[in-house]
C-alpha positions, -999 to +999 in steps of 0.1 A: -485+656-397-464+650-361-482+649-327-456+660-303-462+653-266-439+671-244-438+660-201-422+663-168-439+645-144-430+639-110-416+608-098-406+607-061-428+589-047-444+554-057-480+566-069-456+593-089-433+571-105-466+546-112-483+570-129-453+584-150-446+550-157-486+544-169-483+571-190-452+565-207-467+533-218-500+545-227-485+567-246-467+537-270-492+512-267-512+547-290-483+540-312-457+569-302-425+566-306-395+584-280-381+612-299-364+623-267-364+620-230-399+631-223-410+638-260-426+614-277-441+618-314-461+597-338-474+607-375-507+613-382-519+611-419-548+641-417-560+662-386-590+640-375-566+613-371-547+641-355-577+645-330-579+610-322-545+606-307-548+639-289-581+631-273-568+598-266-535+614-246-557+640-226-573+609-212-545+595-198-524+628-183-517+623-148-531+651-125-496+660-113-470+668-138-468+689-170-477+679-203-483+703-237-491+684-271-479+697-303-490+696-342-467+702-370-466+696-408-448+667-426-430+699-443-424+717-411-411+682-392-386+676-422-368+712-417-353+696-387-315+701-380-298+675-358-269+677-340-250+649-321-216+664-308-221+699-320-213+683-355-250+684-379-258+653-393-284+646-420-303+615-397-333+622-385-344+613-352-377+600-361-385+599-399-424+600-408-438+572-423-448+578-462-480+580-469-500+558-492-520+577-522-549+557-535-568+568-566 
């Protein structure tokens, strides 16, 4: 599964811009990856792990600012359609990482 975390934060003044900057980096040192300005999305193998990352993000959302996090499915994630200059392309922004089956 994809955690999704969506933002617009303020940055106008120094604390602002310190804090945007904190979380931005929180949020890759957790192992997310920029999908987009202010989106940023990792893979998650199973919702606990799921859980983990999402408790670890409400931790460090700055009081000012707007932030929503988002689940979706392996299946759901690889429906995408991407377009760069109104022409489709098959690439994928970000491609989940496969995961490893062990019997």
């Amino acid at each position: 599964m994809c955690l999704f975390v969506f933002f617009d934060l303020p940055n106008v003044t120094k604390k602002q811009k310190k804090r945007a900057v904190y979380f931005v980096k929180s949020l890759k040192r957790h192992g997310f990856r920029k999908f987009q300005y202010s989106i940023y999305q990792r893979h998650c193998g199973s919702h606990a792990h799921a859980n983990v990352f999402e408790r670890r993000v409400r931790v460090i959302i700055p009081e000012e600012g707007h932030v929503s996090i988002l689940r979706i499915t392996d299946s759901q994630f690889s429906a995408i359609r991407n377009f760069w200059g109104g022409k489709e392309t098959k690439e994928q922004l970000s491609k989940p990482l496969k995961q490893l089956t062990l019997f």
